[in-house]
PyMOL commands that place a pseudoatom at each C-alpha (Angstrom):
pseudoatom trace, name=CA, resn=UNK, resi=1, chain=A, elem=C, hetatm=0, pos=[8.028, -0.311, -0.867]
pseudoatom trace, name=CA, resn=UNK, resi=2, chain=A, elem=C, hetatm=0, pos=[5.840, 2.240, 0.233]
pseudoatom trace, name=CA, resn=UNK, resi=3, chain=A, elem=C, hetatm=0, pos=[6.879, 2.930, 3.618]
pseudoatom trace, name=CA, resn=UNK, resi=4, chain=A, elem=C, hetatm=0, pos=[10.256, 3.509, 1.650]
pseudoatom trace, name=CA, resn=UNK, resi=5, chain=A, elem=C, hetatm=0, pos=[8.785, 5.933, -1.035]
pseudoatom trace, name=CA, resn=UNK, resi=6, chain=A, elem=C, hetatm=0, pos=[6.974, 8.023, 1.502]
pseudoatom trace, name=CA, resn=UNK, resi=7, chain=A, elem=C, hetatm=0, pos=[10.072, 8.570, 3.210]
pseudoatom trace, name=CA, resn=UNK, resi=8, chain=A, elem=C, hetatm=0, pos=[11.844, 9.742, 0.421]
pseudoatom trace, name=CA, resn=UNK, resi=9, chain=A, elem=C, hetatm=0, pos=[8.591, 12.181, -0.064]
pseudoatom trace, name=CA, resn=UNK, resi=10, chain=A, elem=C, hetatm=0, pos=[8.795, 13.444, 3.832]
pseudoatom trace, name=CA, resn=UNK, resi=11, chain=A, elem=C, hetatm=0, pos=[12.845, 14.035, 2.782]
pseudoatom trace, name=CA, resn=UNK, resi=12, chain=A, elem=C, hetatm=0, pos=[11.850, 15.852, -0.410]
pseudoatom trace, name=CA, resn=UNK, resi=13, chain=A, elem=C, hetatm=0, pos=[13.699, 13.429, -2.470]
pseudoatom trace, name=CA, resn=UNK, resi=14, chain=A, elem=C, hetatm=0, pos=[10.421, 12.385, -4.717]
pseudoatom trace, name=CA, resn=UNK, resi=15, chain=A, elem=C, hetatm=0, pos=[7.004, 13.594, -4.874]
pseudoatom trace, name=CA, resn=UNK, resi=16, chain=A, elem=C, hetatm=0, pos=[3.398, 12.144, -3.825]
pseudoatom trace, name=CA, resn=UNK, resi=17, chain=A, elem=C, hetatm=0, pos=[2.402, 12.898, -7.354]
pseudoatom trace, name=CA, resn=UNK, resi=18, chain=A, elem=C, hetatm=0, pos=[5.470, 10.883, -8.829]
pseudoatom trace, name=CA, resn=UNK, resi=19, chain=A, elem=C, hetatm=0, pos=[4.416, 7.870, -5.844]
pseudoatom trace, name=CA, resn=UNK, resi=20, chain=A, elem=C, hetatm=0, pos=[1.125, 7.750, -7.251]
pseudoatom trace, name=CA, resn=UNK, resi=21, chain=A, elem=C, hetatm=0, pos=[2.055, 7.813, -10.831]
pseudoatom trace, name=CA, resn=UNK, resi=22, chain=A, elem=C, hetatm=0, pos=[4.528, 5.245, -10.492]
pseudoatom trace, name=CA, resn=UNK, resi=23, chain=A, elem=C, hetatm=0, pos=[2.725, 2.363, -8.029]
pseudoatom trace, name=CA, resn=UNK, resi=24, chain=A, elem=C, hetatm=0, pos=[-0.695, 3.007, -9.067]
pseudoatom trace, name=CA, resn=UNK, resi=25, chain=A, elem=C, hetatm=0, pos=[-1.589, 4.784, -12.219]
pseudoatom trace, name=CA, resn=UNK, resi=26, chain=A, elem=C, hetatm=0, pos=[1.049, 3.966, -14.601]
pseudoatom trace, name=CA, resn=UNK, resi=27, chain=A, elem=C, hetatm=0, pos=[0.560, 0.070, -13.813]
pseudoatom trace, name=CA, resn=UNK, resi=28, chain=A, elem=C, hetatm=0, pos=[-3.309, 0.544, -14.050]
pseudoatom trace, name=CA, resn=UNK, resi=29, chain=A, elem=C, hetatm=0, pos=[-2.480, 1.918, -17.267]
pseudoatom trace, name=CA, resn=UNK, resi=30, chain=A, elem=C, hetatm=0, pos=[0.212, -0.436, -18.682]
pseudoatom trace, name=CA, resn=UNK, resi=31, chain=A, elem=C, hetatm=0, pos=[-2.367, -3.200, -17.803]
pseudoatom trace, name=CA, resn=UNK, resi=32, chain=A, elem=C, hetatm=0, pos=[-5.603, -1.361, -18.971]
pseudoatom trace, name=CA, resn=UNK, resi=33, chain=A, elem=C, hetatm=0, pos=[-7.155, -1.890, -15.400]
pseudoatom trace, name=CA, resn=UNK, resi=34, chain=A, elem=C, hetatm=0, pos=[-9.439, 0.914, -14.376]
pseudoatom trace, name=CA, resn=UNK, resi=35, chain=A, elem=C, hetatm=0, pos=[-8.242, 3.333, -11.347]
pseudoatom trace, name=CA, resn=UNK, resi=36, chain=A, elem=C, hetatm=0, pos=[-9.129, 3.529, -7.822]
pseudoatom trace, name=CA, resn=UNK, resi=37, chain=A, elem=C, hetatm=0, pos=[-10.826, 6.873, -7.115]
pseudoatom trace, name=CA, resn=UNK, resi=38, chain=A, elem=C, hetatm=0, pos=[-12.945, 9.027, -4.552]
pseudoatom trace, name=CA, resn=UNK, resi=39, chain=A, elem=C, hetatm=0, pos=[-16.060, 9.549, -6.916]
pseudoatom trace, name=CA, resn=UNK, resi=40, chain=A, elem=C, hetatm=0, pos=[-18.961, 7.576, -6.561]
pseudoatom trace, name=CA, resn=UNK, resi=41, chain=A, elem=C, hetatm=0, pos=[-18.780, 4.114, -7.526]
pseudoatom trace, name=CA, resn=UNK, resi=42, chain=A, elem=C, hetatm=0, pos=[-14.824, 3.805, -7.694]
pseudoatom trace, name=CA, resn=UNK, resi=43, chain=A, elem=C, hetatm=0, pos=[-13.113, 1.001, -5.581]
pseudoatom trace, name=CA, resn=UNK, resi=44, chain=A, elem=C, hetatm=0, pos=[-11.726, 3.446, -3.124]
pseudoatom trace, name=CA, resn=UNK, resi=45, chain=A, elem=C, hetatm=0, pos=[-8.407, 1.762, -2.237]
pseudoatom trace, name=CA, resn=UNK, resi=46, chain=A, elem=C, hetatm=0, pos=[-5.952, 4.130, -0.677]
pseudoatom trace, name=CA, resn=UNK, resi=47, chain=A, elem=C, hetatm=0, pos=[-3.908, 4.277, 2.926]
pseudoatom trace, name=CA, resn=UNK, resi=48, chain=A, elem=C, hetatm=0, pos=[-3.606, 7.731, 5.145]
pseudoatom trace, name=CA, resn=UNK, resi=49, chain=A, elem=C, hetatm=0, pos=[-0.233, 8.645, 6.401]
pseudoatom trace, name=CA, resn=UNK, resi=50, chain=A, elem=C, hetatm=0, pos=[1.282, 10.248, 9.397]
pseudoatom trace, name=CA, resn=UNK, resi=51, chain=A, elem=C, hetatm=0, pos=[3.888, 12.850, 8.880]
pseudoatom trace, name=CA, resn=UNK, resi=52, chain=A, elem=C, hetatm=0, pos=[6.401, 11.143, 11.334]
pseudoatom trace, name=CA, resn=UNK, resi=53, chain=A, elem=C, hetatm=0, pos=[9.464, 8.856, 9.945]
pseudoatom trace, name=CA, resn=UNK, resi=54, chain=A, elem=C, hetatm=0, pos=[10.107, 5.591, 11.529]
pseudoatom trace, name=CA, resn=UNK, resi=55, chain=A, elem=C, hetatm=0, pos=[12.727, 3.168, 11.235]
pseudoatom trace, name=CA, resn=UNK, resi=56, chain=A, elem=C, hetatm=0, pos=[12.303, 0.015, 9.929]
pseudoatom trace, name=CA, resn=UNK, resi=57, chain=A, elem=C, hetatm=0, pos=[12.532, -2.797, 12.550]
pseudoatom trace, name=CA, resn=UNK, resi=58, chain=A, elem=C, hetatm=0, pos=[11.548, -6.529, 11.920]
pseudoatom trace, name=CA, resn=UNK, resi=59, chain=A, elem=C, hetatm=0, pos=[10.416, -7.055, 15.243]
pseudoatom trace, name=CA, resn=UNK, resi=60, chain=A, elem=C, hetatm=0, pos=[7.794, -4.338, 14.298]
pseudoatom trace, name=CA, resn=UNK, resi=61, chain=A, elem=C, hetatm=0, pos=[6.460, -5.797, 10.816]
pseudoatom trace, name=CA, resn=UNK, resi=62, chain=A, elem=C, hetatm=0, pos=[3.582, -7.600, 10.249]
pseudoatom trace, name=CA, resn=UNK, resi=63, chain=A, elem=C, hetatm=0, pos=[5.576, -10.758, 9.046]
pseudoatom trace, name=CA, resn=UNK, resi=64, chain=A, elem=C, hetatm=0, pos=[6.924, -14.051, 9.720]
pseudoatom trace, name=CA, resn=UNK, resi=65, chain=A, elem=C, hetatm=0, pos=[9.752, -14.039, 8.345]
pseudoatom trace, name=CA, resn=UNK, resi=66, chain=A, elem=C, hetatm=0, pos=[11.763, -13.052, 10.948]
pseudoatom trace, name=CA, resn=UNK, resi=67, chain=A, elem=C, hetatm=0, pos=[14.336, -10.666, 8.986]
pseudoatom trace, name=CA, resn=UNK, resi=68, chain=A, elem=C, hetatm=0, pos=[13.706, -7.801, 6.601]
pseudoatom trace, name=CA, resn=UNK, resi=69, chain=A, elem=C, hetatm=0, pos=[16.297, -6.492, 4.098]
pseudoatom trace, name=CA, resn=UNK, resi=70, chain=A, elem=C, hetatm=0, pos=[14.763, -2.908, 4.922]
pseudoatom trace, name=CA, resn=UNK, resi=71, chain=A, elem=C, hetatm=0, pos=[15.829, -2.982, 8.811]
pseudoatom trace, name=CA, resn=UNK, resi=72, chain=A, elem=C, hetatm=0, pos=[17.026, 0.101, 9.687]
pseudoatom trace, name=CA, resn=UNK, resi=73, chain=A, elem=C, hetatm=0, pos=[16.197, 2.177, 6.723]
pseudoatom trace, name=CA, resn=UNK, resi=74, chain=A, elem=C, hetatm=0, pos=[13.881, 5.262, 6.976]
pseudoatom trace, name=CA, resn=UNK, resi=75, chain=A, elem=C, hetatm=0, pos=[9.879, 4.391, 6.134]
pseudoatom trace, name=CA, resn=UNK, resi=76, chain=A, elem=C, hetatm=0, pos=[6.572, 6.204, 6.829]
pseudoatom trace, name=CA, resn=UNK, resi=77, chain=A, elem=C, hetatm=0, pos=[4.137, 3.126, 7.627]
pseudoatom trace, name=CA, resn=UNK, resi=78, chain=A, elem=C, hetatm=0, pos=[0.296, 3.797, 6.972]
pseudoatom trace, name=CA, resn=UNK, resi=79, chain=A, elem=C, hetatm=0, pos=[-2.196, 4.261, 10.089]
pseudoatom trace, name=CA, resn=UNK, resi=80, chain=A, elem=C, hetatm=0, pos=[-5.229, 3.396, 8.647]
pseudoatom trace, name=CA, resn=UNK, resi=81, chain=A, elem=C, hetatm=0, pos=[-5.850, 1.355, 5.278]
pseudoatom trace, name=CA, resn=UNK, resi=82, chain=A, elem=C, hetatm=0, pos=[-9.185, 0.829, 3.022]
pseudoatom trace, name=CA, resn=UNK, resi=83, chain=A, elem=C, hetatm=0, pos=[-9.890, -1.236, 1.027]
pseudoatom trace, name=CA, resn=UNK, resi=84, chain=A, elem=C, hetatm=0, pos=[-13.123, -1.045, -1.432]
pseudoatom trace, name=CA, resn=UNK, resi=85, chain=A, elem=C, hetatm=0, pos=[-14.175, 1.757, 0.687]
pseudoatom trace, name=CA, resn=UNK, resi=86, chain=A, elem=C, hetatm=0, pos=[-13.916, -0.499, 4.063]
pseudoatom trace, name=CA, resn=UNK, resi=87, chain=A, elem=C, hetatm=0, pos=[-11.378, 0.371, 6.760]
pseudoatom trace, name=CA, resn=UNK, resi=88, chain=A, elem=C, hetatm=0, pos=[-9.068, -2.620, 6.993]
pseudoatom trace, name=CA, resn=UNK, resi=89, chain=A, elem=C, hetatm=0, pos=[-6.129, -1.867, 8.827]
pseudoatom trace, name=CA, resn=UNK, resi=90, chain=A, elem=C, hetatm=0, pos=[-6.221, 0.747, 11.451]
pseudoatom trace, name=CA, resn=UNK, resi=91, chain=A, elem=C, hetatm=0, pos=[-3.371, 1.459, 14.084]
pseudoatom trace, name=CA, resn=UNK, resi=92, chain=A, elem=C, hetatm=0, pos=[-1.807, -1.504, 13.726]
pseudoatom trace, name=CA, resn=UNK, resi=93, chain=A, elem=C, hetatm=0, pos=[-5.101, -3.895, 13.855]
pseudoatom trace, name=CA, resn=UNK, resi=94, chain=A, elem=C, hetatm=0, pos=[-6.473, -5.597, 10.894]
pseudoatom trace, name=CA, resn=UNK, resi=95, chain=A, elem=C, hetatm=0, pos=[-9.974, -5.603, 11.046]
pseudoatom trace, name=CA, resn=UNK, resi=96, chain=A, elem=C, hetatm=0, pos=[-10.883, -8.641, 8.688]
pseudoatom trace, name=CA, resn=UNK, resi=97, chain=A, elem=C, hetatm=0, pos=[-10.317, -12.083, 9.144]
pseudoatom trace, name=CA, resn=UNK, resi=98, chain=A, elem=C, hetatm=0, pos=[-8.670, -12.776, 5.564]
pseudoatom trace, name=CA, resn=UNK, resi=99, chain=A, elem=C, hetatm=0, pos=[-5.637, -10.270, 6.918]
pseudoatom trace, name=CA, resn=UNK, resi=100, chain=A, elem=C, hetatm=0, pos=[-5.025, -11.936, 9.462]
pseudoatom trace, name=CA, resn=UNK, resi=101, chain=A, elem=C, hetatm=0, pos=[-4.878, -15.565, 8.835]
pseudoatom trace, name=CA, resn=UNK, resi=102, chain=A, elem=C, hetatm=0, pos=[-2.842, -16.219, 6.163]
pseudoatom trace, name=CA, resn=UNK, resi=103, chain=A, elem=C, hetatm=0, pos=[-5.495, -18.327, 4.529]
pseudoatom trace, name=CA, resn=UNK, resi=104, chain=A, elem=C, hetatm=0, pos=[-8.087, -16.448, 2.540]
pseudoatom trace, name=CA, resn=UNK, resi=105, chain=A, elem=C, hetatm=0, pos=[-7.817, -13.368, 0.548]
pseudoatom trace, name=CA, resn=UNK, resi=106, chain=A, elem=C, hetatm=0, pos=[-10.302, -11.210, -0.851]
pseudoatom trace, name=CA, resn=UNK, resi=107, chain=A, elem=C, hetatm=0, pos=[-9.120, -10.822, -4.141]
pseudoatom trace, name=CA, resn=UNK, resi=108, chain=A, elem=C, hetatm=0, pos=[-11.279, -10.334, -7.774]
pseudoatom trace, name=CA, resn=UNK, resi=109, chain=A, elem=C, hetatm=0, pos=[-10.551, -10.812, -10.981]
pseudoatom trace, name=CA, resn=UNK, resi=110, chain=A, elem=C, hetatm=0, pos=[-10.322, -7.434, -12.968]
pseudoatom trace, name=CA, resn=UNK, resi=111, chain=A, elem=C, hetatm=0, pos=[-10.029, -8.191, -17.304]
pseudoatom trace, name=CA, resn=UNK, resi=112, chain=A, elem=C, hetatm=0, pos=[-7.357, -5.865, -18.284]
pseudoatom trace, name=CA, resn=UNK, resi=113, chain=A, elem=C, hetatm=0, pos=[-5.049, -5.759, -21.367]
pseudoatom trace, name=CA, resn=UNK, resi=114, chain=A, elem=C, hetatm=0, pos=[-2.446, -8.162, -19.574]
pseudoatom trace, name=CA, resn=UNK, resi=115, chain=A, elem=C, hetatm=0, pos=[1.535, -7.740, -20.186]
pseudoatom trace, name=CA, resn=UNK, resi=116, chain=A, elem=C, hetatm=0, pos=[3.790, -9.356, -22.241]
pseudoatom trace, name=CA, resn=UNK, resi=117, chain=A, elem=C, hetatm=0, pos=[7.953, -8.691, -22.912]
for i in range(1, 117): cmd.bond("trace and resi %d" % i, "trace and resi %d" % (i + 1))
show_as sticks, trace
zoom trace
């Protein structure tokens, strides 16, 4: 979703602001889960982007399902990822096992206010 989002930013259709507010800090909110951030002792989760659109191809994903409802549709894909500070995905390589086999993950619990209808 993404991908998707930060084409519609390179287009001028929606801003980086609104992207952030909307996939990271209203959740975080909603769910009373403290941000990511850049000052010292915050998590530090966040992806840099090129400025060039792509389009999306399965054959290019990093998935097995073999199809993607987004083929052909206009994305900007990250070219470097980290993750609690830690580079984790850089041109196209993951760089930890967990991201690569399917098996493990690296998740943590974080208490928050939880959601309910």
């Amino acid at each position: 979703m993404i991908p998707l989002l930060m084409a519609l930013a390179k287009e001028k259709k929606i801003g980086i602001t609104d992207i952030i507010t909307k996939t990271s800090t209203a959740p975080s909110d909603i769910l009373g889960i403290r941000r990511a951030g850049f000052l010292k002792g915050d998590r530090a989760d966040f992806a840099i982007y090129p400025d060039e659109l792509t389009v999306v191809l399965t054959d290019n994903l990093h998935s097995n399902a073999g199809w993607s409802p987004y083929e052909g549709m206009k994305a900007v894909f990250p070219v470097q990822t980290i993750l609690g500070g830690e580079v984790v995905f850089d041109n196209g390589e993951f760089f930890r096992p967990e991201f690569t086999d399917n098996t493990s993950g690296t998740g943590l619990w974080i208490p928050g206010r939880g959601y309910s209808l």
